[in-house]
N, C-alpha and C positions, 0 to 999 in steps of 0.2 A: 807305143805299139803294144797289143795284147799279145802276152804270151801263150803259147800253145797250150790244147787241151789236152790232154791225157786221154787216151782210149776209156769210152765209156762214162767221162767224166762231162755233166752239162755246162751249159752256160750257165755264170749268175744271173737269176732275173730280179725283178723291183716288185716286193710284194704289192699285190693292190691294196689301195683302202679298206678299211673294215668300212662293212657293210648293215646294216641294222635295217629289217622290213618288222614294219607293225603292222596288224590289220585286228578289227574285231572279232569277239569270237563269236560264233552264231546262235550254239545252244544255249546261252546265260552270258549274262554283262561282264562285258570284259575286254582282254585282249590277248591276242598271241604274237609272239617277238621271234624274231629268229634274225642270226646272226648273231655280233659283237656287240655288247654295248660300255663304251669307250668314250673318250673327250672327243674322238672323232666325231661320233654317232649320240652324244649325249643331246645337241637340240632335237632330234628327232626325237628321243625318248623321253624326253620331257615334256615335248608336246602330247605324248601319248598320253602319256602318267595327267596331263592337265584336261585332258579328253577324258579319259576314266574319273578324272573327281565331280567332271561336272554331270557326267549321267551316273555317277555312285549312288544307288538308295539305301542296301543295307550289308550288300556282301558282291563283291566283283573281285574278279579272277584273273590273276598274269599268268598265262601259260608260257614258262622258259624252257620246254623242251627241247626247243630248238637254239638256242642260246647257246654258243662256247661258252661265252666267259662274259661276265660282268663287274666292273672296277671301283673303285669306292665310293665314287660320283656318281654312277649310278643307282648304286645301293642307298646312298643316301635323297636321292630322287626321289628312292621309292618309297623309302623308311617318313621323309619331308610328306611326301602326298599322304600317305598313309595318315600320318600324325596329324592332317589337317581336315581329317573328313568330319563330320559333326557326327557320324554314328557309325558304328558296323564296321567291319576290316575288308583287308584283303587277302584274297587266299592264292597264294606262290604257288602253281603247280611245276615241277622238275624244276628247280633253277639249278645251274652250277655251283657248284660246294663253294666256291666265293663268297656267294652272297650268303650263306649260313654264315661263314666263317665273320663275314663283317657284321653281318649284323647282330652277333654275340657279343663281337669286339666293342662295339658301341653302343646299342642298343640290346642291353642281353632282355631287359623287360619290357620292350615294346609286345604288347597283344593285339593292337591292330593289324600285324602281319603275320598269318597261320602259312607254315611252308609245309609245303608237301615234298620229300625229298626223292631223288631219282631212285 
């Protein structure tokens, strides 16, 4: 039997899944993310990240504006794609201070990834 509320006090709810939408970006090669990206949401951004490499020519762009948070696994997605292009980087615009942080941690001289910070 649940025990009563307390005035004022909500119900517990079940957070939903993290959610992760990609979509291209219009004016120059690229993409833009929004939401989480998580082991929940990592095949989706993976598939993105395998989308970006295959029309990358010399500089494509992930806009993380919209991005909470992104987790090692995804940093390392992006840091793996990166590493694999035959020319030219990619340029991080606003990601969550995460993925600076990781990819210092790991990757302090990778030059394929130019981040733009918030």
């Amino acid at each position: 039997m649940d025990a009563p509320h307390a005035v004022g006090e909500s119900e517990r709810t079940v957070p939903l899944p993290a959610e992760l939408a990609v979509s291209p970006l219009l004016d120059r090669p690229g993409v833009r993310a929004s939401g989480e990206i998580t082991a929940v949401t990592r095949s989706s951004w993976e598939d993105a990240l395998a989308e970006l490499a295959r029309r990358h020519t010399n500089v494509s762009y992930v806009d993380l504006s919209n991005v909470a948070y992104i987790d090692v696994s995804g940093t390392t997605a992006l840091a793996v794609t990166a590493m694999s292009l035959p020319v030219g980087r990619v340029v991080v615009e606003n990601p969550p201070s995460s993925l600076s942080r990781v990819l210092e941690m790991f990757w302090p001289n990778l030059n394929r990834i130019e981040v733009t910070p918030r």
